[in-house]
LUMBA-592311 format. One record per atom (N, C-alpha, C, O, CB): x, y, z; chain; residue number from 1; atom name. Coordinates in steps of 0.1 Angstrom, whole numbers, plus 5000, padded with zeros to 4 digits. Glycine has a CB too. Layout:
N
<site <X Y Z> "A" NUM "CA">
...
***
This chain:
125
<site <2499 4986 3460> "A" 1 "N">
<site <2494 4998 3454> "A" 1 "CA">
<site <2479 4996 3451> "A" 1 "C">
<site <2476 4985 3445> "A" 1 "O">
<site <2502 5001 3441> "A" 1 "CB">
<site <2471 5003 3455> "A" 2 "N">
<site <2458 5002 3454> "A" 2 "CA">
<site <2454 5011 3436> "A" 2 "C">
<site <2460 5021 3433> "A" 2 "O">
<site <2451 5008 3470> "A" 2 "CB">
<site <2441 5005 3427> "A" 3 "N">
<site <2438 5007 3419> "A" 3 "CA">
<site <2432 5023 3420> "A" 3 "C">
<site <2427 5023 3431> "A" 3 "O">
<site <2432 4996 3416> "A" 3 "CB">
<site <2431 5033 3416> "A" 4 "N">
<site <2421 5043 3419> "A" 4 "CA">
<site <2418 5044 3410> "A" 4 "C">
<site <2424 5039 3401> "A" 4 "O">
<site <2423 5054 3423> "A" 4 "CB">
<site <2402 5052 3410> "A" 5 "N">
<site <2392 5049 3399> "A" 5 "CA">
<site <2394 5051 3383> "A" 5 "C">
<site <2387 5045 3375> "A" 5 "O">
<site <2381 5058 3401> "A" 5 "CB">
<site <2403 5058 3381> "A" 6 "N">
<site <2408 5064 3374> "A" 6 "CA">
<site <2410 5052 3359> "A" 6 "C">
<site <2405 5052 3348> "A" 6 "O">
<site <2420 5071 3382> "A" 6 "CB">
<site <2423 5041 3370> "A" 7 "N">
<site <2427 5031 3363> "A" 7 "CA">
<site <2418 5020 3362> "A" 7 "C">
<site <2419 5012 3353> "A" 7 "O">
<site <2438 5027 3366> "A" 7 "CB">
<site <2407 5018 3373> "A" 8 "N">
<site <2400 5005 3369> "A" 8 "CA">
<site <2387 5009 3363> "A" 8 "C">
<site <2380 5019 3364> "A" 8 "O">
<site <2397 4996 3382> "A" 8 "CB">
<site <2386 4996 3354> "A" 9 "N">
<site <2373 4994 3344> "A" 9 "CA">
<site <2363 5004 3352> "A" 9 "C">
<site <2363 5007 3364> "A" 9 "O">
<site <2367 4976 3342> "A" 9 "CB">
<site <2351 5008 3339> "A" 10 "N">
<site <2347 5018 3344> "A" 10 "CA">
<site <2332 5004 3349> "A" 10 "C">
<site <2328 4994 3343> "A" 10 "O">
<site <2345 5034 3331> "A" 10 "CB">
<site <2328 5009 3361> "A" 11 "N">
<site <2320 4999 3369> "A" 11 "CA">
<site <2306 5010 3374> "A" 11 "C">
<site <2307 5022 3378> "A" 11 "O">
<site <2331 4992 3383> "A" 11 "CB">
<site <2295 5003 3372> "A" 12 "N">
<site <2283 5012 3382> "A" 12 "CA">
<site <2286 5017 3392> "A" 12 "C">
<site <2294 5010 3399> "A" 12 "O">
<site <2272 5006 3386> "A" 12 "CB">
<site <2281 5032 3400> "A" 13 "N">
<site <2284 5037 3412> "A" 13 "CA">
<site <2271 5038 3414> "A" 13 "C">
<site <2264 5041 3404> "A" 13 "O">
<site <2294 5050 3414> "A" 13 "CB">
<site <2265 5034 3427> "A" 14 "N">
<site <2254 5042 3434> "A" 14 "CA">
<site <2249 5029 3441> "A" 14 "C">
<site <2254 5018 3437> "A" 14 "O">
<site <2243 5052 3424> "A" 14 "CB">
<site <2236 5029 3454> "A" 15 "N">
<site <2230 5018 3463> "A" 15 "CA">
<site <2226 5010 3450> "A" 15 "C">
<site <2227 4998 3453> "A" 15 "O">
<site <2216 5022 3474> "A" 15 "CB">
<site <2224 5012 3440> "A" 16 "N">
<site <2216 4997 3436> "A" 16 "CA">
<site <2229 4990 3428> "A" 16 "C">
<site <2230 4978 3428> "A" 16 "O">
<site <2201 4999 3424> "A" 16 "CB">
<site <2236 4998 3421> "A" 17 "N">
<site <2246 4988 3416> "A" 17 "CA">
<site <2255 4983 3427> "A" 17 "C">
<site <2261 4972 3424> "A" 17 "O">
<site <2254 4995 3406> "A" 17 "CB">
<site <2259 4987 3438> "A" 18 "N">
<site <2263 4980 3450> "A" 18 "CA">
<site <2255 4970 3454> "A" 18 "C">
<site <2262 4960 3457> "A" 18 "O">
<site <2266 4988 3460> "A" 18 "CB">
<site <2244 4967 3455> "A" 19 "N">
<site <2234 4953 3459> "A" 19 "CA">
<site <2231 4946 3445> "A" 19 "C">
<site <2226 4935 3444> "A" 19 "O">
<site <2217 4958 3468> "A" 19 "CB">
<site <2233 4952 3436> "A" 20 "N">
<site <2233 4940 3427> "A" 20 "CA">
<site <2246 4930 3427> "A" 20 "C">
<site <2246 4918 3428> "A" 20 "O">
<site <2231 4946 3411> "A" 20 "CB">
<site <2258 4940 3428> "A" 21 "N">
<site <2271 4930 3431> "A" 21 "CA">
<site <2270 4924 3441> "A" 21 "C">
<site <2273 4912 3441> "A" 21 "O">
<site <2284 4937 3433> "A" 21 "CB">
<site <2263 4931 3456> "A" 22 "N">
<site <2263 4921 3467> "A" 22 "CA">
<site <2257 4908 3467> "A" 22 "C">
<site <2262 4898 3472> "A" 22 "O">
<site <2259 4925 3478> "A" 22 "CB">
<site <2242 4908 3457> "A" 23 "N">
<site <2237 4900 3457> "A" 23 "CA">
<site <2243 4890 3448> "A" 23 "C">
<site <2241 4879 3454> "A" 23 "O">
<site <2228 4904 3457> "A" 23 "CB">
<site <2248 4888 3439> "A" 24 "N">
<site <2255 4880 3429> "A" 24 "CA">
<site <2265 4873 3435> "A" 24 "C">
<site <2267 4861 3433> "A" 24 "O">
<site <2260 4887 3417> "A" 24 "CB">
<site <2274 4880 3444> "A" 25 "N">
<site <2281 4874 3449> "A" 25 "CA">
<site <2283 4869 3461> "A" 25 "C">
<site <2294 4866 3466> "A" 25 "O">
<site <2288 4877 3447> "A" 25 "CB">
<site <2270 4868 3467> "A" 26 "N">
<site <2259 4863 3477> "A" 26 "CA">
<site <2254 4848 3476> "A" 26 "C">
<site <2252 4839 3484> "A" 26 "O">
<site <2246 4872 3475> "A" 26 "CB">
<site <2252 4850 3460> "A" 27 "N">
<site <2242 4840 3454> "A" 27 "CA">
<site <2227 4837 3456> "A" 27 "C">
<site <2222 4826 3457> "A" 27 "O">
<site <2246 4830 3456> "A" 27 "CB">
<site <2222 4851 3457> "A" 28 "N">
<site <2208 4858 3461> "A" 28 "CA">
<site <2203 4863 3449> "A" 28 "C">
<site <2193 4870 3450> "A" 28 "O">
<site <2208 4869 3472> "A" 28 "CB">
<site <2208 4861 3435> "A" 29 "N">
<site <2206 4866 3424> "A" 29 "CA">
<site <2193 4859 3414> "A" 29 "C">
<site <2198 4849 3410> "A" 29 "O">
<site <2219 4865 3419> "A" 29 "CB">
<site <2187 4860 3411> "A" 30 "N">
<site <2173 4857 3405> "A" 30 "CA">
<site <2183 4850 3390> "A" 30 "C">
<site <2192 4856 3384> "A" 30 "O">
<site <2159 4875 3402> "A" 30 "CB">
<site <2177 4833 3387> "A" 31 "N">
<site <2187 4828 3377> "A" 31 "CA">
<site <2183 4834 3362> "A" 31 "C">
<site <2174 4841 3358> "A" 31 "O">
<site <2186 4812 3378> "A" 31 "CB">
<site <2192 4829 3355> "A" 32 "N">
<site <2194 4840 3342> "A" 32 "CA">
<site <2181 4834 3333> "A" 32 "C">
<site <2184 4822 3333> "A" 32 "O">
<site <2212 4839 3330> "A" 32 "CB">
<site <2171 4836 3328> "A" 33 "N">
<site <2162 4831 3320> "A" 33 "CA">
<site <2167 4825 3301> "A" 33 "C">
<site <2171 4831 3290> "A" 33 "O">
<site <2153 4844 3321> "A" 33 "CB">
<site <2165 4819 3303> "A" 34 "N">
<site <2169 4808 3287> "A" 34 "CA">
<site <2163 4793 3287> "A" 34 "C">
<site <2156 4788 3296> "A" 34 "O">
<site <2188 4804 3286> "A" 34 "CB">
<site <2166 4789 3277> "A" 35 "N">
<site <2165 4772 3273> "A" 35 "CA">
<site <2172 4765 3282> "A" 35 "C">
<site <2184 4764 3285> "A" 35 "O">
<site <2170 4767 3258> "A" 35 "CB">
<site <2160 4758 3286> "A" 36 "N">
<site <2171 4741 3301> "A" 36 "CA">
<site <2180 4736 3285> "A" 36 "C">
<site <2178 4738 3273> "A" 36 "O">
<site <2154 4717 3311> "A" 36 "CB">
<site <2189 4730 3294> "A" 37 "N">
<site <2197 4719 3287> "A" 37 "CA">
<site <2196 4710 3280> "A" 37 "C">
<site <2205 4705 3273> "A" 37 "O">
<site <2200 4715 3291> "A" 37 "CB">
<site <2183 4706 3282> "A" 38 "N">
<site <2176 4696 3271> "A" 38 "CA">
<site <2172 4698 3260> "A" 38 "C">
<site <2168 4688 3254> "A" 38 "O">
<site <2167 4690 3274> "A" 38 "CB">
<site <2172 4714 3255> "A" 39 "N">
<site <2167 4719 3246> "A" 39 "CA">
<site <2180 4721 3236> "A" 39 "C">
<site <2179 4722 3224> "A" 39 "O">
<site <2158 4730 3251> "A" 39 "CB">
<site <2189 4722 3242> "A" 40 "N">
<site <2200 4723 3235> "A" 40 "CA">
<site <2212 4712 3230> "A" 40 "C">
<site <2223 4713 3223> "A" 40 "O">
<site <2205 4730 3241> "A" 40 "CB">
<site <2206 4700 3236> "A" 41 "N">
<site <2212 4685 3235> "A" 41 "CA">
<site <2205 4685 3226> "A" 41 "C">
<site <2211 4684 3216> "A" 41 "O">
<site <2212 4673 3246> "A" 41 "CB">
<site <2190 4687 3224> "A" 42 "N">
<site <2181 4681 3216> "A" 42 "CA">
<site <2186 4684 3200> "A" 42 "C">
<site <2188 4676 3190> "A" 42 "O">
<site <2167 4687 3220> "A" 42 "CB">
<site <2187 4699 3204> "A" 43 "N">
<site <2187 4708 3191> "A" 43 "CA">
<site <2204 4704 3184> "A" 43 "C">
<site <2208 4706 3173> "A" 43 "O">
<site <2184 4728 3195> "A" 43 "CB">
<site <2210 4698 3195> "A" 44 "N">
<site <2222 4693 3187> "A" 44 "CA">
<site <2223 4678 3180> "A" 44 "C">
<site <2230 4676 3170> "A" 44 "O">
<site <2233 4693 3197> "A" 44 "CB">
<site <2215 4671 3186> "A" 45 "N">
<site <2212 4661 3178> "A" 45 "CA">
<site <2202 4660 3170> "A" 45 "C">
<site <2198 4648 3167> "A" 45 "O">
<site <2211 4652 3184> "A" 45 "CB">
<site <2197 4668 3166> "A" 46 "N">
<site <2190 4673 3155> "A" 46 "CA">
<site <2199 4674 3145> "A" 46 "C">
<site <2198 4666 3135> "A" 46 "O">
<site <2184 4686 3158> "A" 46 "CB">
<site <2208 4684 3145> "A" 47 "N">
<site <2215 4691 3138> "A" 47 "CA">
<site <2225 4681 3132> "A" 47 "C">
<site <2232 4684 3122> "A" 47 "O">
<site <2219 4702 3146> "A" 47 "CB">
<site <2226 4666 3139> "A" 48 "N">
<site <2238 4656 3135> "A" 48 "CA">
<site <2231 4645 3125> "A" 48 "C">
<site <2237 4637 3118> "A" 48 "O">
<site <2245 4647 3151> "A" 48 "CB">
<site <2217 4647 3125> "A" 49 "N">
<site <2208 4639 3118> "A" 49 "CA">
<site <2209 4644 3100> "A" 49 "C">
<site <2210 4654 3094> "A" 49 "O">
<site <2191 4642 3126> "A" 49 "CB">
<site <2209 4631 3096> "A" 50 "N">
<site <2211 4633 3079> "A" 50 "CA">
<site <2197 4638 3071> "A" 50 "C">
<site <2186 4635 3078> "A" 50 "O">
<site <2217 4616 3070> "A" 50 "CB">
<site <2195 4645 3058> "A" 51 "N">
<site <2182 4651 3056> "A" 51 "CA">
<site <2169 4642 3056> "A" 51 "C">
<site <2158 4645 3059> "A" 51 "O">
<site <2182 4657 3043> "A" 51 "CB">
<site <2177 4630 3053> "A" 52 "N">
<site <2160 4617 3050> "A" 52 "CA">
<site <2157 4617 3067> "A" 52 "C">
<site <2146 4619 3071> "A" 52 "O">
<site <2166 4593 3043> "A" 52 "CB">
<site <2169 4614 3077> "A" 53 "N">
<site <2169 4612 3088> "A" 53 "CA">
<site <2161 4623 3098> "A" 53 "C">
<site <2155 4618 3108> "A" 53 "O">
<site <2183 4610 3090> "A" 53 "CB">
<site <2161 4640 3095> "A" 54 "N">
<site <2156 4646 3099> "A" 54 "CA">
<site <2144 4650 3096> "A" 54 "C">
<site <2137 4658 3102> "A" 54 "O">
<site <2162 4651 3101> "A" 54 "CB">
<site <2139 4643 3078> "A" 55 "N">
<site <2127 4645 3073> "A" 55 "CA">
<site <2112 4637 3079> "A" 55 "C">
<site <2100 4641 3080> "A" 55 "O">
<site <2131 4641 3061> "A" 55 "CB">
<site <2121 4620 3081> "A" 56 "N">
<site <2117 4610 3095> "A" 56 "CA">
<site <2114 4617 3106> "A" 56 "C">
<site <2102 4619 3107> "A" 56 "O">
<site <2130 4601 3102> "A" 56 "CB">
<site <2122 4621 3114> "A" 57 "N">
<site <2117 4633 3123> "A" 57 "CA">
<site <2112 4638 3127> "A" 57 "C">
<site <2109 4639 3138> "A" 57 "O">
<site <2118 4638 3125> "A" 57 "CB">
<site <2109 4647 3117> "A" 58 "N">
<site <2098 4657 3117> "A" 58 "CA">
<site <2080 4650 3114> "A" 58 "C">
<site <2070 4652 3121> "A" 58 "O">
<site <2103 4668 3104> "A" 58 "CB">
<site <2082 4642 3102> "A" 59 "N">
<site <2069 4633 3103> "A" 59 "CA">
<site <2064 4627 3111> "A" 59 "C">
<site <2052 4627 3114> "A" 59 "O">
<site <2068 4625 3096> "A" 59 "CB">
<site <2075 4620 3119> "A" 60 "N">
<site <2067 4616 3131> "A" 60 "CA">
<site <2062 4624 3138> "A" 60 "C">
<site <2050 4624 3138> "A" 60 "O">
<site <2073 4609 3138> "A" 60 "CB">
<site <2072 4639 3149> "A" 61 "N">
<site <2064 4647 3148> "A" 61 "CA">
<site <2049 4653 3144> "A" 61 "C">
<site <2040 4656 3151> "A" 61 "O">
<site <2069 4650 3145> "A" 61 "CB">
<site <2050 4653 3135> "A" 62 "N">
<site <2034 4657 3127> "A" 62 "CA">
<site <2027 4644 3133> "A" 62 "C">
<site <2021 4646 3144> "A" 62 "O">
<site <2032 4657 3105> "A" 62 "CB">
<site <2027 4631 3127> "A" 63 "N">
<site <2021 4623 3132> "A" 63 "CA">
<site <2017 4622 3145> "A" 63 "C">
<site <2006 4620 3148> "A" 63 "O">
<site <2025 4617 3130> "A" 63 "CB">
<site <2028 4623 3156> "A" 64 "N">
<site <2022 4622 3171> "A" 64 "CA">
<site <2015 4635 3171> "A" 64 "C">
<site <2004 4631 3176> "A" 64 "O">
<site <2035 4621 3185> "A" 64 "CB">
<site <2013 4646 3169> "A" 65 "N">
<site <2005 4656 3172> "A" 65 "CA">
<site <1989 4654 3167> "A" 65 "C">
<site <1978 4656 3173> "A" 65 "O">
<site <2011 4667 3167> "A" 65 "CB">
<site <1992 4651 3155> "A" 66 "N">
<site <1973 4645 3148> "A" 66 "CA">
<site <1969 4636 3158> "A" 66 "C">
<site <1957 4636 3163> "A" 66 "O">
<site <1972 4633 3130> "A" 66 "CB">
<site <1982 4627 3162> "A" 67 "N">
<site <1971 4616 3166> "A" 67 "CA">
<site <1966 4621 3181> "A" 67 "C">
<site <1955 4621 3186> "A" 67 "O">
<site <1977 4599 3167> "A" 67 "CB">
<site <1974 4624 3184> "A" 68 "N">
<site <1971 4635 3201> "A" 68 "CA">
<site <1960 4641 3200> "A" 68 "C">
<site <1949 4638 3204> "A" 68 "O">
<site <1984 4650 3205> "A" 68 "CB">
<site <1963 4653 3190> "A" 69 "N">
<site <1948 4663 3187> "A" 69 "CA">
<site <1935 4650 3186> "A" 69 "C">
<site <1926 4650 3195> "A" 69 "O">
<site <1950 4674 3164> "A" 69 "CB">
<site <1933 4640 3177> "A" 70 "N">
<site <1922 4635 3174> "A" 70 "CA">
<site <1921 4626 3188> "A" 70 "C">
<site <1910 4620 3188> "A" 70 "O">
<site <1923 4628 3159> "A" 70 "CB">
<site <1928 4625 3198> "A" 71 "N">
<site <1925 4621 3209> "A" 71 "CA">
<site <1918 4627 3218> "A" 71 "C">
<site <1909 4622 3225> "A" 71 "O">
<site <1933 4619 3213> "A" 71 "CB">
<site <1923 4639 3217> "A" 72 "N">
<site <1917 4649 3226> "A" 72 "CA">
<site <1905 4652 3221> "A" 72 "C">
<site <1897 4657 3228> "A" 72 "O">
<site <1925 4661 3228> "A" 72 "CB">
<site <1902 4649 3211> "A" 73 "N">
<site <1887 4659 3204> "A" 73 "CA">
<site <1881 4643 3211> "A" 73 "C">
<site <1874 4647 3221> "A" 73 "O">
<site <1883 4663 3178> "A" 73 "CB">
<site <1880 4632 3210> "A" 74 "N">
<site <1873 4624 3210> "A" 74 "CA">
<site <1872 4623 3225> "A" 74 "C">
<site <1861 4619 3228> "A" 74 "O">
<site <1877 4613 3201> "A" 74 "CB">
<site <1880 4625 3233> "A" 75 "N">
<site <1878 4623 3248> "A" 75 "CA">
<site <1871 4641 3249> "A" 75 "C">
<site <1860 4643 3253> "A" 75 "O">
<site <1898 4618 3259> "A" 75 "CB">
<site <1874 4644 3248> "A" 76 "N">
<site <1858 4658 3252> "A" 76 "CA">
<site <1849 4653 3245> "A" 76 "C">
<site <1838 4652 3251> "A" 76 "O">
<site <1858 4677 3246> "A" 76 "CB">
<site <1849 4647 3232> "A" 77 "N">
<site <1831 4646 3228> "A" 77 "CA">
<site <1827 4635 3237> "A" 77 "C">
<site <1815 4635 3241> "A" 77 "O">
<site <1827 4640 3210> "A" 77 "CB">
<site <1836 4624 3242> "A" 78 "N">
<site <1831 4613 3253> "A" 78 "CA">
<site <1825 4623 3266> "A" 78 "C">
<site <1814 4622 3269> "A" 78 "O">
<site <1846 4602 3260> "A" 78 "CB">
<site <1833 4631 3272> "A" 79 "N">
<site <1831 4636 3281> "A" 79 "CA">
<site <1819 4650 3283> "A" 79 "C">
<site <1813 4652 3293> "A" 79 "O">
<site <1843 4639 3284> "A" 79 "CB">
<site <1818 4655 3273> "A" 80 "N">
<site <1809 4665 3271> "A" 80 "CA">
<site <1796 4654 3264> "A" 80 "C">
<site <1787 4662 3266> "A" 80 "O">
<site <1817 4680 3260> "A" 80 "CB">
<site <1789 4643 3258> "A" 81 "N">
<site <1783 4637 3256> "A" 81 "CA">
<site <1777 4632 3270> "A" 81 "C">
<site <1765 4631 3272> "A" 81 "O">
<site <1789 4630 3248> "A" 81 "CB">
<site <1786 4628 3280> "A" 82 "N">
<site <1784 4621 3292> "A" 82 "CA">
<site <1780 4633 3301> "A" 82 "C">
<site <1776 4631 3312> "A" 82 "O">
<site <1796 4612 3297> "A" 82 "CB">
<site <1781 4642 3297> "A" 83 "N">
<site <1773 4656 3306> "A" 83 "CA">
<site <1764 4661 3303> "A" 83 "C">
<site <1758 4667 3312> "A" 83 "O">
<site <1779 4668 3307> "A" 83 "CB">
<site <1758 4660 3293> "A" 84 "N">
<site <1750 4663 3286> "A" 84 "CA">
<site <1735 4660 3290> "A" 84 "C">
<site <1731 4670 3297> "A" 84 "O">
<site <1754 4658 3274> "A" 84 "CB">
<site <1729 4653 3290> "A" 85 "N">
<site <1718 4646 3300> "A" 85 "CA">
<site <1714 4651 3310> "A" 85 "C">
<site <1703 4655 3313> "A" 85 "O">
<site <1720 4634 3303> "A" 85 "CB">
<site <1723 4651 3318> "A" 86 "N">
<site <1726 4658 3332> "A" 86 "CA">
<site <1718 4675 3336> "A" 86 "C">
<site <1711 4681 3344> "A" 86 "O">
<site <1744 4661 3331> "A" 86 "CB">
<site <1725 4678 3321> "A" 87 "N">
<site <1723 4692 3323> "A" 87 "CA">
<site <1705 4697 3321> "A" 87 "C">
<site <1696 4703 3327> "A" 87 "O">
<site <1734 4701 3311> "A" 87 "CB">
<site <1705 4690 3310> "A" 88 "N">
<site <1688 4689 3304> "A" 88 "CA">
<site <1679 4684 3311> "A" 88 "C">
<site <1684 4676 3319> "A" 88 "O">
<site <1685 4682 3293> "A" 88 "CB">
<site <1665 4686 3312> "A" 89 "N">
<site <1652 4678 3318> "A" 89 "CA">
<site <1653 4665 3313> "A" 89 "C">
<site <1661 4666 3303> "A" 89 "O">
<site <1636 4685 3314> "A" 89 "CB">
<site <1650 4652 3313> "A" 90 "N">
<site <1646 4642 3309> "A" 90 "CA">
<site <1639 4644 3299> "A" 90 "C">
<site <1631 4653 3302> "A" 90 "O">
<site <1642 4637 3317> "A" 90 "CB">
<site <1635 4640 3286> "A" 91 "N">
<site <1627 4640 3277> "A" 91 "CA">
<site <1614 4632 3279> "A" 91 "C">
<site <1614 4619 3280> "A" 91 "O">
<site <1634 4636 3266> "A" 91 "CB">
<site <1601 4640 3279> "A" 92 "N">
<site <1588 4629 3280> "A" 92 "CA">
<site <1582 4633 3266> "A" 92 "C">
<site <1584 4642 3258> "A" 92 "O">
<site <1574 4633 3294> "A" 92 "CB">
<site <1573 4620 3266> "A" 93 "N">
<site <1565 4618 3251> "A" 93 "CA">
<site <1553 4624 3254> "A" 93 "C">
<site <1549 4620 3265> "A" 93 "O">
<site <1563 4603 3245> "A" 93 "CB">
<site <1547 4631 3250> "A" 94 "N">
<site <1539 4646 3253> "A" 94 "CA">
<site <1528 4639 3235> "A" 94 "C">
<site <1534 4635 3225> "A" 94 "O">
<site <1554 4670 3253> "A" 94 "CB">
<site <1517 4638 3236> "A" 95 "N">
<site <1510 4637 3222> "A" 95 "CA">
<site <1513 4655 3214> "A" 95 "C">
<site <1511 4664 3223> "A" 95 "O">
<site <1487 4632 3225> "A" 95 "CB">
<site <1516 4659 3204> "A" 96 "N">
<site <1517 4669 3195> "A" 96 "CA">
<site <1503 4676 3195> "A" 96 "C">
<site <1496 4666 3194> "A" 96 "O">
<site <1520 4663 3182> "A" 96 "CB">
<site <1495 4686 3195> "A" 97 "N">
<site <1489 4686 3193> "A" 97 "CA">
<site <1484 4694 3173> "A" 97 "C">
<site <1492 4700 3166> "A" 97 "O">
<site <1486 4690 3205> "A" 97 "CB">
<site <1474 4691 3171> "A" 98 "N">
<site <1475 4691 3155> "A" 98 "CA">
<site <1464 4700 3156> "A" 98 "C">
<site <1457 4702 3165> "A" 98 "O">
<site <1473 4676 3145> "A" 98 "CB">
<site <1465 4708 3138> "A" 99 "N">
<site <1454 4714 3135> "A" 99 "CA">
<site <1443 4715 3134> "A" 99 "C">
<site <1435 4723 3139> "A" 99 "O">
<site <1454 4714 3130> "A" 99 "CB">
<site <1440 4706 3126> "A" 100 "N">
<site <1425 4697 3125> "A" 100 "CA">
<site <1423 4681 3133> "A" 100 "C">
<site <1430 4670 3132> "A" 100 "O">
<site <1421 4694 3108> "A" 100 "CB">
<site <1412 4685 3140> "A" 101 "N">
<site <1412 4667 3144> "A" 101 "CA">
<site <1411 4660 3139> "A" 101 "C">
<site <1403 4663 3129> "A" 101 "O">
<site <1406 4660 3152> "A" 101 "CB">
<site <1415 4649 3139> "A" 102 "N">
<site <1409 4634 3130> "A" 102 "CA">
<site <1390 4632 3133> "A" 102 "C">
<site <1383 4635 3143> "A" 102 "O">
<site <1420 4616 3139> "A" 102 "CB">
<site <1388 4628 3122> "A" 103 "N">
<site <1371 4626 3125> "A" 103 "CA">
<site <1372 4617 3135> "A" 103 "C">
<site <1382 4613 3141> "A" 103 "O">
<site <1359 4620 3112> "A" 103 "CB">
<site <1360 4613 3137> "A" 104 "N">
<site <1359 4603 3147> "A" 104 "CA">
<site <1351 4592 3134> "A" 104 "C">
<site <1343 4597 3126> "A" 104 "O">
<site <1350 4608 3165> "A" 104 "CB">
<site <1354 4578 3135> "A" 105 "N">
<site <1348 4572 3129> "A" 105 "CA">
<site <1338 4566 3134> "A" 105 "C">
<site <1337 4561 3145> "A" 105 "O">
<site <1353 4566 3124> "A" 105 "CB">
<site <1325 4565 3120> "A" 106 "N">
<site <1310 4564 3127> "A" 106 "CA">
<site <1311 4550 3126> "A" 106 "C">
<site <1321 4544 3121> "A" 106 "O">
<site <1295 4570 3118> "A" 106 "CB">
<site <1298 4543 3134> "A" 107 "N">
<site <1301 4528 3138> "A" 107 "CA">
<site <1294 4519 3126> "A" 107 "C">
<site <1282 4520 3124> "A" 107 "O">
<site <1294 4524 3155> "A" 107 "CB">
<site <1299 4514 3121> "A" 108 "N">
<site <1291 4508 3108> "A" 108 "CA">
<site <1286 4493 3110> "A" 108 "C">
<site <1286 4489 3122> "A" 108 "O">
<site <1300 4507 3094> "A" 108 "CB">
<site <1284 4488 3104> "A" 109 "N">
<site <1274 4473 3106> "A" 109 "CA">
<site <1282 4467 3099> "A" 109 "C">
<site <1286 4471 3088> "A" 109 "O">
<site <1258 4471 3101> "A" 109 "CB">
<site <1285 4452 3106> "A" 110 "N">
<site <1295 4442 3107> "A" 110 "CA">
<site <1288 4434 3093> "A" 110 "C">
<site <1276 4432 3093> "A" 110 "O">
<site <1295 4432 3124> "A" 110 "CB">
<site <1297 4431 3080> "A" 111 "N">
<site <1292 4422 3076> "A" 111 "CA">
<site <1289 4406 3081> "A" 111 "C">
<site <1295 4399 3089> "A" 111 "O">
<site <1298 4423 3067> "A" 111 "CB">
<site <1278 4404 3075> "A" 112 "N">
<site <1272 4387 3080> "A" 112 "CA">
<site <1277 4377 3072> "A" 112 "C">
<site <1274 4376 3061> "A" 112 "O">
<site <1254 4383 3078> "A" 112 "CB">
<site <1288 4369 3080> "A" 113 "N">
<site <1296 4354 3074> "A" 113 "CA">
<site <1289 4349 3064> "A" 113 "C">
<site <1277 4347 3062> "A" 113 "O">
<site <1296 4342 3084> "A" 113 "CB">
<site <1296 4346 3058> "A" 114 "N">
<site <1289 4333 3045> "A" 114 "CA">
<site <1291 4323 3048> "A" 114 "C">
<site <1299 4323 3057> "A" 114 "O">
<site <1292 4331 3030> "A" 114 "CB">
<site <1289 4315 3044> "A" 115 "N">
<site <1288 4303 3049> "A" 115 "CA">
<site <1302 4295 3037> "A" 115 "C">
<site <1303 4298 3025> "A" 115 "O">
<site <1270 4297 3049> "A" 115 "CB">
<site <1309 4287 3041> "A" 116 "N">
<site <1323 4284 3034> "A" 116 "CA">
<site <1324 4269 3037> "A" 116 "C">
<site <1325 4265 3048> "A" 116 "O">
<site <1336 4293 3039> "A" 116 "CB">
<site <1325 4262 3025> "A" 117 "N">
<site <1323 4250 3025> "A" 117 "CA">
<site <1340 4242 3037> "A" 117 "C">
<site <1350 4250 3037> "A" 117 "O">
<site <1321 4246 3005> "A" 117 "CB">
<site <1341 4235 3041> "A" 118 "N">
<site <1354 4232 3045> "A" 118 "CA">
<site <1366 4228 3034> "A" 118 "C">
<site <1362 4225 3023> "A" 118 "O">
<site <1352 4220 3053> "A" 118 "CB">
<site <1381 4228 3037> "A" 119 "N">
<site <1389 4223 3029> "A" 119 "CA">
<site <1388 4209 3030> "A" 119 "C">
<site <1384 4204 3040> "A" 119 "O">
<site <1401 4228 3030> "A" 119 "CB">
<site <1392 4201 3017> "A" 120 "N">
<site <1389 4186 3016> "A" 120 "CA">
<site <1405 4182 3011> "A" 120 "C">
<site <1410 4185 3000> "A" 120 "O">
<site <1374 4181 3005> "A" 120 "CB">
<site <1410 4173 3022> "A" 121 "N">
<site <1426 4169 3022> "A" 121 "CA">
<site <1421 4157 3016> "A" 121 "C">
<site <1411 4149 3017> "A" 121 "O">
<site <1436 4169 3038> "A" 121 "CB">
<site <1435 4157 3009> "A" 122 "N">
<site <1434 4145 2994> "A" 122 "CA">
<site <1446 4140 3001> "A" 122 "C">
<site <1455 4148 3003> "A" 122 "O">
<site <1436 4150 2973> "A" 122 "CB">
<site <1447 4123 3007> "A" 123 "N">
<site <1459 4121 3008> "A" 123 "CA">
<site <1461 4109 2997> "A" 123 "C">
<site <1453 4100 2994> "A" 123 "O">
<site <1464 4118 3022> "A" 123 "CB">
<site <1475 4111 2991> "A" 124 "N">
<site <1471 4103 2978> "A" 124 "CA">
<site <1482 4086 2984> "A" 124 "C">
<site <1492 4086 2991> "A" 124 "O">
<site <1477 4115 2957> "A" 124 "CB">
<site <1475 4075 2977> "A" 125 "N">
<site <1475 4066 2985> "A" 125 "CA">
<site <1487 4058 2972> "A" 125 "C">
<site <1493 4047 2974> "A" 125 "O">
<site <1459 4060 2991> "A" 125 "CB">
***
């Protein structure tokens, strides 16, 4: 005895609900979008962990991420430091020029030596 529409579950009619069934049971079907498996093992052994045990957990957490973040800041300032030069002219030492000049100093006359008796070494005997 064959089913007529009547009695079977009520099912989509028309071309696309027929190629969605063909394709599913084809196995041409685009897969269902969710969490891999690992996310749900995870989240179960999460869930088996006692409060100190999952409080552990989570700190470390926090911890590996600071220290990650302060990794990363320090490997771009290495790396953006080490580019840096590159991008710029070389720096030359160029004299400033100033407001007022310095005078020029006039030439003056050398004082004349005196005459200075020698030091007299005492060696005591």
């Amino acid at each position: 005895m064959t089913e007529s529409a009547e009695t079977r579950p009520a099912q989509r009619r028309g071309p696309v609900a027929r190629l969605t069934r063909w394709s599913r049971r084809n196995g041409l079907s685009r897969p269902r979008l969710g969490w891999p498996g690992l996310v749900h093992q995870a989240w179960g052994w999460y869930d088996g962990l006692g409060s100190w045990a999952a409080a552990g957990v989570i700190g470390a957490g926090i911890i590996f991420l600071l220290a990650t973040s302060m990794y990363l800041l320090g490997a771009t300032a290495l790396v953006s430091q080490a580019r840096e030069p590159a991008s710029q002219p070389p720096a030359t030492i160029e004299p400033t020029p100033t407001d007022q000049p310095e005078p020029t100093p006039e030439p003056t006359s050398t004082p004349r030596p005196t005459a200075t008796a020698a030091p007299r070494i005492v060696v005591p005997v």
